[in-house]
N, C-alpha and C positions, 0 to 999 in steps of 0.2 A: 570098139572104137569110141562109144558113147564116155566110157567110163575113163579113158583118157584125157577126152576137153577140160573137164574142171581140174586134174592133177595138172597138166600142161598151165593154166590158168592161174592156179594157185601157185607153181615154183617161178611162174614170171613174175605174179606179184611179190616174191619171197624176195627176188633178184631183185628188184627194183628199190626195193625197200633197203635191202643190205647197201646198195649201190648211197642210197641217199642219205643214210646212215654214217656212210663214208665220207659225202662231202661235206656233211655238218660236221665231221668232225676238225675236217681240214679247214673248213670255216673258223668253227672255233677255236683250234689250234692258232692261223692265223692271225685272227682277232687277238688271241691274247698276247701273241708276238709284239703288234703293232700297238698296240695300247699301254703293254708295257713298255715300249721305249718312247710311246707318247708321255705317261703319266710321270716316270722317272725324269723325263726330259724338264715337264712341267712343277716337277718337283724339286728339283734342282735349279731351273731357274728363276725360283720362288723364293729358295733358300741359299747356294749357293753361286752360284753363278756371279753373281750382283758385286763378288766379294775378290773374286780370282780371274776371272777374264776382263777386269776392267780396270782402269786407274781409278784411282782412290780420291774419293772428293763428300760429292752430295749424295747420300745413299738411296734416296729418289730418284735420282737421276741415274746411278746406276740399275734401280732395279728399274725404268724405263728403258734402258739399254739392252739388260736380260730379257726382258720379255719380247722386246724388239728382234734378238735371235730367236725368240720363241716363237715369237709371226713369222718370220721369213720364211719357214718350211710352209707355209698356209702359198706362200707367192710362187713354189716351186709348183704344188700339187695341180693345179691345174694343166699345169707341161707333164707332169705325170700322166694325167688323165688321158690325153691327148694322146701321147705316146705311147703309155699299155693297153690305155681302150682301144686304138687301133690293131693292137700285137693280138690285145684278146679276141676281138673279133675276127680276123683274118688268118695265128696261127694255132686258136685256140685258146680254152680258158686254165687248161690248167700248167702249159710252160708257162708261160706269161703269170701266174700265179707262182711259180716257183722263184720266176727270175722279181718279183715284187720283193718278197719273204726273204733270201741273201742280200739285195741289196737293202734292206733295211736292218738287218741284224747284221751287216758289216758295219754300217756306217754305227749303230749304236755303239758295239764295241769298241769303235775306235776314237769314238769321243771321250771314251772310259781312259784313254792313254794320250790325251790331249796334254800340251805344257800349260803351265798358268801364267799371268799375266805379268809376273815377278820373273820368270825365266827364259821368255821367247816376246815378252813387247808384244805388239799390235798383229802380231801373228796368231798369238793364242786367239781373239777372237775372228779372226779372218779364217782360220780354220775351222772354230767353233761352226762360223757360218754356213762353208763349204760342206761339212759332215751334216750340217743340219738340212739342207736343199737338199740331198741326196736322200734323208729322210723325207722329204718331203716328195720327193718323185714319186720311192717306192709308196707315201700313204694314197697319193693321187687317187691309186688304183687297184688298190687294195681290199677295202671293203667294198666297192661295185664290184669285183670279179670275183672274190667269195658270194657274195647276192646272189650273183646271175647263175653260178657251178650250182648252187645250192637250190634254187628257186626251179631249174632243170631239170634236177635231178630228183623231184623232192614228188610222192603219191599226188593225186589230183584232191583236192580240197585239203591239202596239209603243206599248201606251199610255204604260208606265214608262218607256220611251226618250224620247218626243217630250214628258213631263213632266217629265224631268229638266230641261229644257235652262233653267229659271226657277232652278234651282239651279245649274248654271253661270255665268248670267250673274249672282249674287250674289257668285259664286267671283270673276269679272272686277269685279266692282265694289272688289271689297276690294284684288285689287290695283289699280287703278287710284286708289283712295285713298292705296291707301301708296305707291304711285309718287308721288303729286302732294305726300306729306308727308316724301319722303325730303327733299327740298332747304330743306321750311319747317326738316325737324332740325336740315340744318348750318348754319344761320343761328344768328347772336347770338343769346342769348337776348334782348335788346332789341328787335331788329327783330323776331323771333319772335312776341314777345308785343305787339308797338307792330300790325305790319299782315302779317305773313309767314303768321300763321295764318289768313285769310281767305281768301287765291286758293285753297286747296281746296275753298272752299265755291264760290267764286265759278265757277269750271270744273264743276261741278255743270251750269251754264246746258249747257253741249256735248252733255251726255247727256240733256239732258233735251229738246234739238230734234229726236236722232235717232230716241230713241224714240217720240216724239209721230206724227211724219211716219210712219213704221210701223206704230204702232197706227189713227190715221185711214184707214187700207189695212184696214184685218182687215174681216174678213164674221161676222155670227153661225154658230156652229155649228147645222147642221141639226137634231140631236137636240133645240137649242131652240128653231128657228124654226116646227119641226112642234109646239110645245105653245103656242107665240104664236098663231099663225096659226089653231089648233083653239080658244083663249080656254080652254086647258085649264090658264094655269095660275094660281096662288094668291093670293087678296088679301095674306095674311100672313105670306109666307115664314118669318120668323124665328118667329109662334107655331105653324107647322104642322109645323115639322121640329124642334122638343121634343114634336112629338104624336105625328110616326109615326117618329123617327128617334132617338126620347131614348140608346137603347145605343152607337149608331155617335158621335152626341154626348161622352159619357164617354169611350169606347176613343179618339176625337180629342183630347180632351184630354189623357188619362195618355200618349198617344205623343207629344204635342208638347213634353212638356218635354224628348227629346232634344236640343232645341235651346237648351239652356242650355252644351251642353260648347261652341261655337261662342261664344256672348255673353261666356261667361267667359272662354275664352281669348284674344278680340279687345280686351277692357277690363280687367279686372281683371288678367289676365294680362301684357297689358304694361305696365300702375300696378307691378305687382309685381316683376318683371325690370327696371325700372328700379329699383326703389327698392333693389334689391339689387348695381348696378353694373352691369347688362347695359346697352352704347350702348343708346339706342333706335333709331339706324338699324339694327342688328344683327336688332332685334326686327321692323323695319318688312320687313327682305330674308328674314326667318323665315315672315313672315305670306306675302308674295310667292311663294316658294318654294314653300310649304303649296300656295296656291290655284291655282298657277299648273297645277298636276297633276292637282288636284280638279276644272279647266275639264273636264277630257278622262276622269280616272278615273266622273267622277260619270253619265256615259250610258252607261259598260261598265258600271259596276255595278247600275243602272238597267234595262240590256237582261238581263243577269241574273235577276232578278227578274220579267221576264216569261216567262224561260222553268222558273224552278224557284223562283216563289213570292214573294211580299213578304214574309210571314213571315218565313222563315226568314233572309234577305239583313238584313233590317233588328233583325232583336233580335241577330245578331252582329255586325252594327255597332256599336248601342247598348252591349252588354256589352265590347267591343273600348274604347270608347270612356272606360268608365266604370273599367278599369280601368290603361289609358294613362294616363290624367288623375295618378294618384300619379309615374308616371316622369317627366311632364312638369314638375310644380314641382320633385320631386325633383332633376331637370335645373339647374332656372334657379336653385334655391337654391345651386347649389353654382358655377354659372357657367360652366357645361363647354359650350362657343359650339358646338361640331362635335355633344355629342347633344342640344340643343336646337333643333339645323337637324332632327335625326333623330328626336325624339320627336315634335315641333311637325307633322312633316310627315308621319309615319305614322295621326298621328291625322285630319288634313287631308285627310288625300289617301284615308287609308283607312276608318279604321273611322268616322270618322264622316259621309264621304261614302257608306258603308254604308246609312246608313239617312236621310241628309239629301235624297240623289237618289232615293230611292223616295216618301216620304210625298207628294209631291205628288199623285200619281198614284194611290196607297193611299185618302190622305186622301178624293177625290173620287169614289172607285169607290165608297166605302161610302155614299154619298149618292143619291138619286132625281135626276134632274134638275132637277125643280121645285124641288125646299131647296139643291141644290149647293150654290153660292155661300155661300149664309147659314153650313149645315150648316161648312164645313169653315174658314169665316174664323172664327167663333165659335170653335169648338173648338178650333181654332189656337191660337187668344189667350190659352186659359187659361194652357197652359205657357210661352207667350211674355212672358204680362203675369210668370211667376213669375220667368222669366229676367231680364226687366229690372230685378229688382231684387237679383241676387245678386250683382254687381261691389259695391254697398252694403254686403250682408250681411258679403262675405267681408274686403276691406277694414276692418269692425267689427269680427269675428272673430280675423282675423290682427295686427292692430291695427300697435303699433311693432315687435314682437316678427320682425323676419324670418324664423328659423329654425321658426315656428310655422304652416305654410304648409298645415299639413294639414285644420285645417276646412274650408280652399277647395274642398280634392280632394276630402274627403266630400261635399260638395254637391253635385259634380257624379255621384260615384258614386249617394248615394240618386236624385238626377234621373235615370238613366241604371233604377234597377228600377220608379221609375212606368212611363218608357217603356215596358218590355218585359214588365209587367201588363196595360199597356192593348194588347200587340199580341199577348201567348198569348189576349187576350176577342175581338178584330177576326176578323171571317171574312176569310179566303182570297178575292182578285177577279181575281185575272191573267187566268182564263181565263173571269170572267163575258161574256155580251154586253154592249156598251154599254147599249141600250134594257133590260136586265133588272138594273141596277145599283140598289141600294138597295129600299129597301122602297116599298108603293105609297102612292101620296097621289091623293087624291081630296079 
């Protein structure tokens, strides 16, 4: 019987590991779902958009318009949140993950089959809008509920590792946008704007069978299937995790807005670099380059973090982040192609994969099991809803003025000391136990 315990021991570890294996893939599968129809979305209405869904006037003013569809999904996500965090908390994390993943690669496709503003009037953008909120439900709650499946499922001391991998597959989705937008660039701009900007949407469909088929495979995480199965857990997820989790709430917020230096420099940043003479294929092999290292940097620095802290890995990120951000327009203002491969991608690759590949894992430690879901899609959104709307802001700001590029960069620096406010308030979780994570609810 002796010589049973440790085999017995070893094939549960084996099981647990394959198990988690599994939800980082579906992570990252997801991830790169949602980020490619993030990124294409940001890419188009950087470049096209501006041009076809709107009448024809001030081209400022139009591309204030695009980007304004481009915020509006930031105003939906939080109703997302609200709604899947409570699905995922109550019918579990991985329907509710399934039902994110369809509605977001419906709506992408069907923006791909949108009329333009020459053929359908004031409807081509009222639609644009409509498919864009529905994007924006599904994002609400999307990367909180890969986090939390992942962060569950994931060996003890290897939580930040097996969470990263939902930020990687974000990192692949961006490229795999600007791969499918390198070819709509070197088109005419007639064909371009006539049907060439659509097959990016429309290739959308590809990723979004793979990941489906994967996610239909997942299993609940145990830590949630022992509070299903007990009826231990909550009719009102989202009003009981403002009752026992209000602090962890806030600190999720003020850290989330590090993900504004990422929003800005995917949309604003190359509206900007274009408007200043950079090709935009330049821009699109810049963004590639960045993510293509973030795929692989973002679970070493991730595994990091599990062994010396989320803390401290992620507010040198953010501070990394916040003040690259001046060398980077500094960069594109002046057109120098070789340090904007080098700023673009230090920040990409480094400092802001610093603290982009930990929060998933951070974000969900601070939460109880019962709130997870809700806890961390919520708090998400506040800094996400504020990111969506600074390609707008800054755009406003900078206006025709090129060389005026610096209110951008302070944007993302003030975003950069919310972040690292709300993460000197966040307690330390690397080495909590899973079942002892967050506060209790009853």
């Amino acid at each position: 019987m002796t010589d049973l315990a440790p085999t017995a021991t070893a094939a549960a570890k084996q099981y647990q590991l394959k198990r988690a294996k599994k939800a980082a893939l579906a992570a990252f599968l997801g991830g790169a779902l949602e980020y490619y129809d993030f990124f294409i979305y940001a890419t188009a209405a950087s470049l096209v958009f501006s041009k076809i869904f709107f009448p024809s006037g001030d081209p400022t003013v139009a591309l204030i318009a695009s980007f304004a569809t481009f915020g509006v999904a930031y105003v939906a996500r939080p109703f997302g949140a609200v709604v899947f965090g409570h699905l995922g908390d109550k019918i579990g994390r991985k329907n509710t993950l399934v039902l994110t993943l369809v509605l977001m690669g419906s709506a992408t496709f069907l923006i791909g089959a949108l009329p333009d503003f020459n053929s359908a009037g004031y409807w081509a953008p009222a639609l644009l809008v409509v498919l864009r909120l529905m994007q924006g439900l599904s994002a609400g709650a999307e990367t909180a509920g890969a986090s939390a499946l992942s962060t569950e499922e994931a060996p003890e001391g290897r939580r930040g590792f097996f969470a990263s991998f939902a930020m990687s597959g974000i990192s692949a989705g961006i490229v795999l946008a600007s791969l499918a937008f390198l070819p709509v660039a070197a088109m005419s701009e007639a064909d371009r704007l006539a049907w060439g900007w659509r097959i990016p949407f429309w290739l959308s469909l590809v990723v979004l069978v793979v990941a489906y088929l994967v996610r239909r495979s997942l299993e609940e995480p145990e830590v949630f299937e022992e509070k299903h199965d007990h009826g231990e857990l909550v009719k009102l997820p989202f009003a009981k995790m403002f009752k026992t989790h209000p602090a962890q709430f806030f600190q999720v917020a003020l850290m989330s807005f590090e993900t504004v230096t990422n929003t800005f420099m995917q949309s604003f940043g190359l509206a900007y670099a274009v408007s200043v003479g950079v090709p935009t294929s330049t821009m699109l092999w810049v963004s590639i380059l960045g993510n293509v290292i973030a795929m692989f940097s973002q679970p070493l620095l991730a595994r990091l973090s599990d062994r010396f802290g989320r803390r401290p890995v992620f507010i040198a990120g953010v501070l990394g982040s916040g003040l690259m951000i001046f060398v980077y327009f500094s960069v594109i203002s002046t057109g120098n192609i070789p340090m904007i491969f080098l700023a673009s991608t230090v920040i990409t690759a480094g400092t802001y994969s610093m603290s982009n590949a930990i929060y998933p894992a951070w974000f969900s430690e601070l939460f109880n099991v019962k709130v997870r879901y809700s806890g961390m899609a919520i708090g998400l959104q506040v800094g996400i809803l504020c990111a969506g709307f600074t390609p707008l802001l800054g755009t406003a700001l900078v206006g025709a003025d090129k060389a005026n590029w610096g209110p951008a960069a302070w944007i993302v620096a003030a975003s950069s000391l919310l972040a690292v406010a709300g993460a000197y308030w966040a307690r330390e979780t690397h080495k909590t136990p899973l079942r002892e994570l967050g506060n209790p609810v009853r």
